[in-house]
N, C-alpha and C positions, 0 to 999 in steps of 0.2 A: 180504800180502807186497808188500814195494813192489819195482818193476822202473824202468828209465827211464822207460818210459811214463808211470805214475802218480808217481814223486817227483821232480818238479821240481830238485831240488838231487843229483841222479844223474846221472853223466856219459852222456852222448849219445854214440854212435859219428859220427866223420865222415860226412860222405856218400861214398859210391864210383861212382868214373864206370865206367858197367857197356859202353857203346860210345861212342864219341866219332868226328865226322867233321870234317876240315878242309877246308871247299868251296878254301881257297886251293887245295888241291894236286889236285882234280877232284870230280869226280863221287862218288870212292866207292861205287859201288856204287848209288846213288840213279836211281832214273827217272823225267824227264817226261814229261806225255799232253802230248797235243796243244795242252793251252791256252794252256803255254810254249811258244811260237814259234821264241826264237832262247837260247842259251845262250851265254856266253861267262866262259873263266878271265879272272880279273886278281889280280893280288899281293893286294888286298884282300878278295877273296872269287867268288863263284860269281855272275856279272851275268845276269838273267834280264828278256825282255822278254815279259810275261803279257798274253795277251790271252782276256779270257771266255768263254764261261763256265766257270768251277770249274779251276781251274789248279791241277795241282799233280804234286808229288815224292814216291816213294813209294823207303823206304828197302830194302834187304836186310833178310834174315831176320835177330832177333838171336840172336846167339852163346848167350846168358844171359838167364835170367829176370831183371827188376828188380823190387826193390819190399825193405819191403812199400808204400811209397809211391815211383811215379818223378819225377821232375822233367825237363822237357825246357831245358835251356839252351840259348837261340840268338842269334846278333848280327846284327839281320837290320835292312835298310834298306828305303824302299820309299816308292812314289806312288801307288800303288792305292790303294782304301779300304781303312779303318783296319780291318779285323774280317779274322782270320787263324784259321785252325783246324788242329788234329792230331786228327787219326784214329789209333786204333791197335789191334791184335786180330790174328788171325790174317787175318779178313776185314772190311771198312771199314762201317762202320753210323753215320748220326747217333747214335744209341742211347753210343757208342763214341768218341764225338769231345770236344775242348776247344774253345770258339772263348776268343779272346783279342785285345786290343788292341795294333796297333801304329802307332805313331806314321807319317804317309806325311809325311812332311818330308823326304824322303832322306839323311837324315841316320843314322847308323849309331847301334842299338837293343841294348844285351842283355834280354832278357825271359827270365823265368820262370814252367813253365806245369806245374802240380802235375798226375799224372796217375795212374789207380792200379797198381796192381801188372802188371807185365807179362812174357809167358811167354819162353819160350825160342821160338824159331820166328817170334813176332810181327813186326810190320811195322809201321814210322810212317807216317803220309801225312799231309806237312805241304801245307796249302793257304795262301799266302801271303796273298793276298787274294780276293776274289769274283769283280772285274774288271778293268779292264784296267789298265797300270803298269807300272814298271821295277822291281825288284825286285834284290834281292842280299842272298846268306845268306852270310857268313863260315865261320862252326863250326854244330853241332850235335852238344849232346853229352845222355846221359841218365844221371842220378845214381840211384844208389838213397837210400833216405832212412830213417831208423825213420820208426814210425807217430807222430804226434801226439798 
């Protein structure tokens, strides 16, 4: 029996954005440790000045499971080194995490970071960079996806 999955020439459902956050309008819900130092809104996004080791934002529980495949969209800028990672689970494990490339040019990025299926309750924990940097996130939004 063919499904999308297996017949290629079978229509694919859209992706659905299962939570979506706009750093323009605040925080949403998101927490820094300590390695983010100073936070600041601006029209263009959430400016963040990281300082080492291991920085990062950790989001609210989600509303909704995603999957069966999630995808995290983000528009994110940044001088730190290039290697940024998402944790994601109930609780934060390597085992559990994406790292991912993002350009430190300061110049403003969308990237997309495949991630798998995720529960109701869970939590993101994006880490921008490793070390220290200017940093700013616009959006962050997570789609669900059929499988591949």
């Amino acid at each position: 029996m063919r499904t999308p999955q297996t017949d290629p020439a079978a229509p694919r459902r859209e992706p659905e954005t299962i939570a979506a956050w706009d750093f323009r309008r605040g925080l949403s819900g998101w927490t820094p440790n300590a390695g983010v130092v100073r936070t600041r809104l601006a029209p263009d996004g959430l400016a963040m000045a990281v300082r080492g080791p291991d920085p990062f934002l950790t989001s609210p529980p989600l509303a909704r499971a995603c999957g069966p495949v999630a995808v995290a969209v983000l528009k994110i800028r940044s001088t730190g080194d290039p290697i940024a990672q998402i944790y994601h689970g109930a609780t934060f494990a390597e085992a559990r995490s994406v790292s991912f490339a993002v350009r430190n040019d300061g110049r403003w990025h969308e990237v997309r970071v495949v991630l798998p299926a995720l529960e109701a309750g869970d939590r993101i924990r994006l880490d921008p960079c490793h070390t220290s940097g200017d940093v700013g996130v616009a959006y962050l939004r997570l789609e669900a996806h059929d499988a591949a």
